[in-house]
Every structure is written in C-alpha cells, then in structure tokens.
C-alpha angles and dihedrals in degrees: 000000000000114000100235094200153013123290101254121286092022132094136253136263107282092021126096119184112190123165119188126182121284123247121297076247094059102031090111092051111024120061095191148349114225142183125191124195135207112190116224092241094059132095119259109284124233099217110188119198114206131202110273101149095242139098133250140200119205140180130190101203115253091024131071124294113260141216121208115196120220108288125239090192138007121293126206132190130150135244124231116225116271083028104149102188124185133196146161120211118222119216113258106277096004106094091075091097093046087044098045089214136062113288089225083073095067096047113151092355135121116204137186101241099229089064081070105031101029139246095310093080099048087085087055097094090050097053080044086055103057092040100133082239139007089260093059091049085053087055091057096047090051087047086058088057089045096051086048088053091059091045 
C-alpha cells in the first residue's frame, strides 16, 4: 500500500513550509517570516489559509506583493509547481501602522499590496525574484515593512 499523502501537520512530498523570526526591526509587530516551496516536480499544492486574526504579506516571487486581511473563514488556493512564496505574519491587531488603515478594513480580502501603498512596491516581487535565495528575497520583503515604518 502507497501512502497517498503526508502524515498531519506535515507537508507533502515536493513542499517545504518553513517559517524563521522576523528582523530585530519588526519583532513587536511581526510574529514570523516564512517561505514556502513547490518544486517544480511536484503536483500542484492545495495550500489552505485559517482564521488567525492577523494579517499577512505575501509575495509569490516574480508578481506583486500581496495582503491578505484577517480571515473569517478559511481560504484555499493552489500553488503552481516551482511556486516560491514568501510571507511575514503580523502579529493580531499589529499591521494598522504598516497599513496605514484599520485592519478591519481589509477582512476577507486579498489585496495586491501596491492598491494600499502605492506603485513603488509593485517592483518588489521582481527584486524578490532575482534574490540569490529565498532567504534573501525574505530579507527584501522585511526591508519593504521597515521602509513603511519610517514613512
């Protein structure tokens, strides 16, 4: 008998989900960078998103970065192979002074990031994209809070 998928809580065969600390600059609003990986082997990946009250940014590399608003219920979408997606998680209540609106106002919505902070981050996901490694790209995308921060 084939196991046809991964034990629970664990990924499947060609996906990989690792989330890492943010930057000393975003500990008090962001709970973890992440980057998640479909090889380009793999099946397309069923990726599901669950209420947790808080707020994330994403960024599949090569597009726009995204915000997605505090879920209500859970949200599915599915990941092409080769898709390198990277995030940061802000902390439940915390992403208002990045936003520079309530978060109320982005509930159940996902966003390209540049409808809310203008054209300049829409070339975000191209700088992420020739990051020498995803962890670079995560970097960048941390940079970007931080600049909205100073503004």
């Amino acid at each position: 008998m084939r196991p046809s998928a991964a034990p629970a809580g664990l990924p499947p065969a060609g996906a990989s989900y690792v989330e890492r600390p943010p930057t000393a600059a975003l500990a008090g609003l962001v709970s973890s960078a992440w980057v998640q990986r479909i090889t380009p082997s793999a099946a397309p990946y069923v990726h599901r998103s669950v209420p947790n009250g808080g707020i994330d940014l994403v960024c599949r590399l090569g597009s726009v970065p995204q915000l997605v608003g505090p879920l209500t219920r859970a949200r599915v979408e599915f990941l092409a192979p080769g898709s390198v997606v990277v995030g940061l998680r802000f902390h439940p209540g915390a992403a208002a002074p990045v936003l520079g609106m309530p978060a109320s106002e982005l509930t159940d919505l996902m966003l390209d990031a540049d409808t809310v902070w203008g054209r300049e981050v829409a070339t975000v996901g191209d700088r992420m994209a020739e990051a020498s490694s995803a962890q670079q790209a995560s970097a960048l995308l941390q940079q970007v809070v931080v600049g909205r921060l100073a503004d």
